[in-house]
N, C-alpha and C positions, 0 to 999 in steps of 0.2 A: 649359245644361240647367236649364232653373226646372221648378217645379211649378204642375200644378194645385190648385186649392183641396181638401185630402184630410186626413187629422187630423195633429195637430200632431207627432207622436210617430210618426210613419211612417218606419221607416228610409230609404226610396226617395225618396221626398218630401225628408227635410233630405240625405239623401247627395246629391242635384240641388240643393238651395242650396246645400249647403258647394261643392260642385265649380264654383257657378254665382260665386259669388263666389269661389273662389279663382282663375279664369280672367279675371272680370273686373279682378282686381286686377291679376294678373299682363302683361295684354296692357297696360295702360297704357302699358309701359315699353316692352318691344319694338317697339309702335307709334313711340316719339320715335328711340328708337336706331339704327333700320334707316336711316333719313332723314339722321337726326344725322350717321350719319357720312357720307352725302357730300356733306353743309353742310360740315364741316370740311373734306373734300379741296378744297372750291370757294376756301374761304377759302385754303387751302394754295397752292392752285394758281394764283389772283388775286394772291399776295404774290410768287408767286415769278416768274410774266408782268414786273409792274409796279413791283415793290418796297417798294410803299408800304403802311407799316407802320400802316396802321387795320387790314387783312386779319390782317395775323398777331396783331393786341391782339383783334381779334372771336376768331380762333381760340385764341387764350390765355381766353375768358373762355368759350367754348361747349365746350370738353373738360373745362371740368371740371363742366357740369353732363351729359353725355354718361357723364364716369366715372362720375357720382352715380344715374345712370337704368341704366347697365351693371351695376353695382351689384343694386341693389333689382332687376333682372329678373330673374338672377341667385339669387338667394333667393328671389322667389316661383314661380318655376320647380319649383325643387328640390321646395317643398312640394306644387305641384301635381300634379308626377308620380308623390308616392308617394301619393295617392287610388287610381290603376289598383290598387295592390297592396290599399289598405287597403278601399274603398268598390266598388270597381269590378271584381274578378278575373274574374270571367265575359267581361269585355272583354277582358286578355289570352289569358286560356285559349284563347279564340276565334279571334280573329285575330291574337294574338301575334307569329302567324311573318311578318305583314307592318310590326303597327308597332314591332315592337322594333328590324327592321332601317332604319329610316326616323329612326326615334327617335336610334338608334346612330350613324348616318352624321350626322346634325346636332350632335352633340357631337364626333366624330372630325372631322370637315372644315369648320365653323364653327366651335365655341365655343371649340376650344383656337387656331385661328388668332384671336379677336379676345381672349382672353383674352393669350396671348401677347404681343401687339403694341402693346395697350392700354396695356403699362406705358412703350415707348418714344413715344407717341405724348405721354403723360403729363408723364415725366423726362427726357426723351431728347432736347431739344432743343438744348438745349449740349452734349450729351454725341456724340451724333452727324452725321454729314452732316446736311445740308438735304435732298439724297435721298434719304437713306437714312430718314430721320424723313417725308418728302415718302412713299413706298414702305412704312412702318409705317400710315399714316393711308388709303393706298388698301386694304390688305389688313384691315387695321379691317371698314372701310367695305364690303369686299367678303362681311367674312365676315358682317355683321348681316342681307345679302343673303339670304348662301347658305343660313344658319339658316334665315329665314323661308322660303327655299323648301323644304326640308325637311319643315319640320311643315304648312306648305300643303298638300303634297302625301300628308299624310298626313291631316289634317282633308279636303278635298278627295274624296279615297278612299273617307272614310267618308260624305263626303254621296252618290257615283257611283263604288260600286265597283264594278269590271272587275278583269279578269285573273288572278283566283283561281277555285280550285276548292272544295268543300266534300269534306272525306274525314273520315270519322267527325266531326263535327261540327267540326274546325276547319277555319280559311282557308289552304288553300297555296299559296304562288305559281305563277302558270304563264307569266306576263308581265310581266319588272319593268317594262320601259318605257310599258309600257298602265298598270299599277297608279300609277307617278309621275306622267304625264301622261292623267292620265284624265280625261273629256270634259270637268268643272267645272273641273279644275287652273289652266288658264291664265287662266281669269276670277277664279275667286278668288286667283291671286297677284297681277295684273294691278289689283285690286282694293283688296288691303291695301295692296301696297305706294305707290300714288296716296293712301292710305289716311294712310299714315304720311310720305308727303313733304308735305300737306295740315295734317299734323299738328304736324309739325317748321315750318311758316312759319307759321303762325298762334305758335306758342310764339315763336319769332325774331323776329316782328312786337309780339306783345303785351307780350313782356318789354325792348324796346329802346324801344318808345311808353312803357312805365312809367320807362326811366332817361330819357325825350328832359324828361318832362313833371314829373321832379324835378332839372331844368336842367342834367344832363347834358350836354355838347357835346362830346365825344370823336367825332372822324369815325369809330371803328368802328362806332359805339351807327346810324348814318345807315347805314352801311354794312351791320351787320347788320336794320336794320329796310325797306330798300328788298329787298334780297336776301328776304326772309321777303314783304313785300306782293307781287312783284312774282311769286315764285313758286308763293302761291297764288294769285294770279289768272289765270295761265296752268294750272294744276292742276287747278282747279273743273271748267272744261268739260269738257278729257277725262274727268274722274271720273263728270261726270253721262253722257257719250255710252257709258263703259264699262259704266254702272249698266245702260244701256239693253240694251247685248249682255248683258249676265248676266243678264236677267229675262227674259229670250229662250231663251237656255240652261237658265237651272232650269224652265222652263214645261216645254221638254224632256221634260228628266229628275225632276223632283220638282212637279207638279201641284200636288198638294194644298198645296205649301210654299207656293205661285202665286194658290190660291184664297183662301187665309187674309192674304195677305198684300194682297190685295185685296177682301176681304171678301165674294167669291163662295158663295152658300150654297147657289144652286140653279145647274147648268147651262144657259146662256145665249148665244144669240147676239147678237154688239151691246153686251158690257156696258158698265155706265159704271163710270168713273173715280170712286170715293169718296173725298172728297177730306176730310172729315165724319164722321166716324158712331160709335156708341158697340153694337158687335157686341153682339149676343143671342142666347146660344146656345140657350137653352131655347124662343125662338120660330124661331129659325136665320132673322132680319133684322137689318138693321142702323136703329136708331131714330137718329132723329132725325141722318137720312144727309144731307148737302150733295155730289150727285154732277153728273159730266159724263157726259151722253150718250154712249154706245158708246164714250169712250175710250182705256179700258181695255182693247179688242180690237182697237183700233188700233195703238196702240204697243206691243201683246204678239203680235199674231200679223199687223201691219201691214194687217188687211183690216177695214173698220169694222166689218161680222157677221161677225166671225170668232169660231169658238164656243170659251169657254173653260168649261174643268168647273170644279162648285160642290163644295163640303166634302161635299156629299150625296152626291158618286160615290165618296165613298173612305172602303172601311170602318177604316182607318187614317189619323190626319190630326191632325194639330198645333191647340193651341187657339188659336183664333182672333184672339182679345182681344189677347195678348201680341202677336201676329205685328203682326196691325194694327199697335197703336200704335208698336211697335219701329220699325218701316219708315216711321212716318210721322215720328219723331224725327228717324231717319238724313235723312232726303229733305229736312225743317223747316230740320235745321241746315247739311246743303248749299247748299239755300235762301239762308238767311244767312249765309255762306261770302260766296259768290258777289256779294254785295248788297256786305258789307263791305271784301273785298277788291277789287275793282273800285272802288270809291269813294274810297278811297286810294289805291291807283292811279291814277285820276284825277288825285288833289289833287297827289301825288309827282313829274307830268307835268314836264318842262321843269327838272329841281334844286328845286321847290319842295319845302317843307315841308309837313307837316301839319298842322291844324287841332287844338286841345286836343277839341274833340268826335269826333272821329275817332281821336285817339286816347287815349281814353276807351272807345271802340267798340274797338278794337282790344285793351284790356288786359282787358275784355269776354269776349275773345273766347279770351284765351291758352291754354286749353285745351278751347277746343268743340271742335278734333281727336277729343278722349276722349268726349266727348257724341257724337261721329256714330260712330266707330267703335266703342265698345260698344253703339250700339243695335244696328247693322251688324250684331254680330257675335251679340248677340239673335235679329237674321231668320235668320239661317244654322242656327243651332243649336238653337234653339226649334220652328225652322221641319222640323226633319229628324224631331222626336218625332211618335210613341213610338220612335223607329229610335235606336238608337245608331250602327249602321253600316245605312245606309238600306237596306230588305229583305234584311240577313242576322241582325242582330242587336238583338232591341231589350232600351230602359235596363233596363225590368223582368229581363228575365234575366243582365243581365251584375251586379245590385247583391250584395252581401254581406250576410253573416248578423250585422252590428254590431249590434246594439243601437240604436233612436233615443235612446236617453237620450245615449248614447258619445258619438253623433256630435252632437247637442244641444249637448252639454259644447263639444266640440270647433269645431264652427261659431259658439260664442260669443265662444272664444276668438280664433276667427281673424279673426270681423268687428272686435273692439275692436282685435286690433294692427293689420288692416288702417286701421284709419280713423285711427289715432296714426300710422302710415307716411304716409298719403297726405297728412294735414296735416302732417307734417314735410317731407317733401321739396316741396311749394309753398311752405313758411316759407324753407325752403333757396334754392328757385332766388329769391325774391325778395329773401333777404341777401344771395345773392351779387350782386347788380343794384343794391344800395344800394350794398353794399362797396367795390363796384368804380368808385364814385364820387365817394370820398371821398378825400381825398390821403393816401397811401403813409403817414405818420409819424400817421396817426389810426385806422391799420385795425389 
C-alpha cells in the first residue's frame, strides 16, 4: 500500500509507507524459504537415490542459509502483523471474523510444523535416521507451502472477496470454502509460489557462479549451480503463460487494477500494448508512449477490438504511475530471467561449464527473484487502492487515530534496521560461500 503524493505528516499516507515497507521487507524472505525447502528435500532425496555425497555437502550448505532466511521472516512477520492493531484497527474491526481465522490456521498448521522440524533438519543429522531427518526436511518443506497458502488466500480474499455477509457493518462468514478459494486464490498462489521457486534458483545459481568463479571445485558448488540454472529455465515460461491467465482473471474481477496497469485512460476498442510511456494524470495520456497496435486487447480479452475500460469508467481507481511502472518492472526482469537462464543453459548443455561472463551474469542476478516479485507484489496491492478489501472496505477507513509524527518516528526507525538487516544477511549468505571454501583448519 504506498501513497499518493499528499503532505508529509499525514497519518494515512506514512501508516501506507510504514506498512508498505514493512511487507516489502518481510516477503523477501518467505519468497526464498517456501522454494528453499524443497531444494533441500531434492538435494535430500538425489543423496539418498545415488549416494553421492556432493548432494548431501550442497544440503549441508543451503540449510543453513534456509535457517538464516527462516529466521529474519520470522521477526519481520511479527512486526508486521501488529500494524492491523496499531495503524490499521478498522481492518480488523471489519473483517476480523474472516482473517483472524485464516491468520490463526497458518500459524497453528504451518508455522509450528516448520518451526518444530527446522531444528532436526538443522542438528539432527547424526542424531537421527536418514528418514527420519529425510521426513523432517519434507514436513519443513511442506509447511513453508501450507503458510503461503494461507495468507494467499487471505490477501487473495481481500483482492475478490466472496462468501461473506455484511451484519451491522462487519464481515461474517457464510462460505469458508468460497471465502479460501475465491475466484483470484488459485492465480495468485499459483503465482507466488512459481514466484519464489524462480527465486530460490536464481539465488542457487548466483551464489554457486560466485564460489565456481573464486576457484571453487567442490562437485556440490556444479551441482547446486546446474540444479538453480536448469530450474529457472524451465520455471520462466510457465510463470510468463501463468502471468497471462491472471491478467485475464483480474480484468475480471478488478478492471481498473487492468487499465492502470496498462495505461488505459479512456475506454477503447483495439487498445495497444504500451510498451513506453511516462502516465499523466493531470492530462489522463500517456507522453511520450512507445506502443503496439491493439495488443493489449488481444492478449486480455484474445479478440484484437476487444473493448477494455479506461481509468475514466471508474470513480474508484488505483494511481496509475505506480501500477504502470510496477508491472513493467515485474515483466523487465522476467524478461531477463528468461534471457539469462536459458543462455546458461545452453552453455551447462552436454557436462559443460560456464563461461566467467555468464557467470558474472548470473551473480548479477542472485537476487532479481526480489526485484520481480516486489514489484509483483506492488501491481497486486497498489493495484487494489483505494480498497483495502476490494468494495467492502477502503484504506481511508480502516487507518487509526496515531499521530503522523508516531508513526514518522516509527517508520524511521524501521527503514534504518530494515536496511542494516538486508545488508546483513547478503554479507551473510556471501561469507558463507567464501567460508565454505576454504579448508576446515582456516575457518
Amino acid at each position: 500500500m504506498l501513497p499518493e503524493a499528499t503532505g508529509l505528516l499525514d497519518p494515512i499516507v506514512l501508516a501506507r509507507i510504514q506498512f508498505a515497507a514493512n511487507i516489502t521487507f518481510h516477503i523477501l524472505f518467505p519468497t526464498i524459504s517456501i522454494a528453499m525447502g524443497w531444494a533441500l528435500l531434492f538435494f535430500k532425496l538425489r543423496f539418498n537415490a545415488t549416494g553421492e555425497q556432493k548432494w548431501l555437502d550442497a544440503y549441508g550448505f543451503w540449510v543453513k542459509i534456509f535457517a538464516l532466511t527462516f529466521a529474519l521472516g520470522v521477526v519481520t512477520g511479527i512486526t508486521m502483523s501488529f500494524q492491523f492493531g496499531t495503524n490499521w484497527p478498522g481492518f480488523m474491526k471489519t473483517v476480523g471474523n474472516i482473517a483472524g481465522p485464516l491468520l490463526a490456521y497458518e500459524v497453528l498448521t504451518a508455522f509450528f510444523l516448520e518451526a518444530t522440524f527446522l531444528g532436526i533438519m538443522l542438528f539432527g543429522q547424526k542424531k537421527v535416521s536418514n528418514r527420519i531427518h529425510t521426513l523432517a526436511t519434507v514436513l519443513v518443506a511442506g509447511g513453508t507451502t501450507l503458510s503461503a497458502f494461507w495468507i494467499i488466500a487471505l490477501n487473495s480474499w481481500m483482492q475478490t472477496p466472496v462468501g461473506f455477509e455484511m451484519i451491522n457493518g462487519q464481515a461474517h462468514a457464510t462460505d469458508w470454502l468460497a471465502i479460501i478459494f475465491n475466484p483470484s486464490m488459485p492465480y495468485h498462489l499459483s503465482h507466488m509460489l512459481l514466484a519464489s521457486g524462480l527465486t530460490v534458483a536464481f539465488l542457487l545459481a548466483g551464489v554457486s557462479a560466485f564460489r565456481w568463479l573464486k576457484g571453487q571445485r567442490d562437485a556440490s558448488i556444479m551441482a547446486s549451480l546446474k540444479t538453480g540454472v536448469f530450474l529457472a529455465a524451465a520455471l520462466i515460461p510457465l510463470q510468463i503463460f501463468l502471468g497471462d491467465l491472471h491478467g485475464i482473471n483480474t480484468l475480471k474481477h478488478q478492471p481498473a487494477k487492468i487499465a492502470a496497469i496498462e495505461g488505459i485512460w479512456h475506454t477503447e476498442r483495439g487498445a495497444p500494448l504500451t510498451l513506453f510511456a511516462l502516465p499523466n494524470a493531470a492530462t489522463q495520456t500517456n507522453d511520450y508512449a512507445i506502443a503496439i497496435p491493439k495488443l493489449a486487447s488481444l492478449i486480455l480479452t484474445h479478440d484484437i477490438n476487444g473493448e477494455l475500460q479506461g481509468i475514466n469508467a471508474f470513480a474508484d481507481h488505483p494511481p496509475v504511475a505506480k501500477v504502470f511502472w510496477s508491472f513493467r518492472v515485474m515483466v523487465g526482469m522476467g524478461m531477463l530471467m528468461l534471457l539469462v537462464s536459458w543462455l546458461a543453459a545452453w552453455q551447462l548443455r552436454g557436462g559443460k561449464t560456464l563461461s566467467p561472463m555468464v557467470c558474472k551474469l548470473l551473480i548479477g542476478m542472485t537476487f532479481s527473484g526480489w526485484v520481480a516479485t516486489v514489484a509483483g507484489w506492488y501491481v497486486t496491492e497498489i493495484g487494489r487502492q483505494p480498497w483495502l478489501v476490494y468494495g467492502v472496505l477502503k484504506t481511508s477507513d480502516a487507518a487509526s487515530n496515531v499521530g503522523g509524527g508516531m508513526i514518522l518516528s516509527t517508520l524511521i526507525m524501521y527503514l534504518t534496521l530494515y536496511a542494516f538487516l538486508l545488508v546483513s544477511y547478503i554479507s551473510v549468505v556471501f561469507y558463507l560461500a567464501n567460508k565454505a571454501g576454504r579448508p576446515a583448519q582456516e575457518q
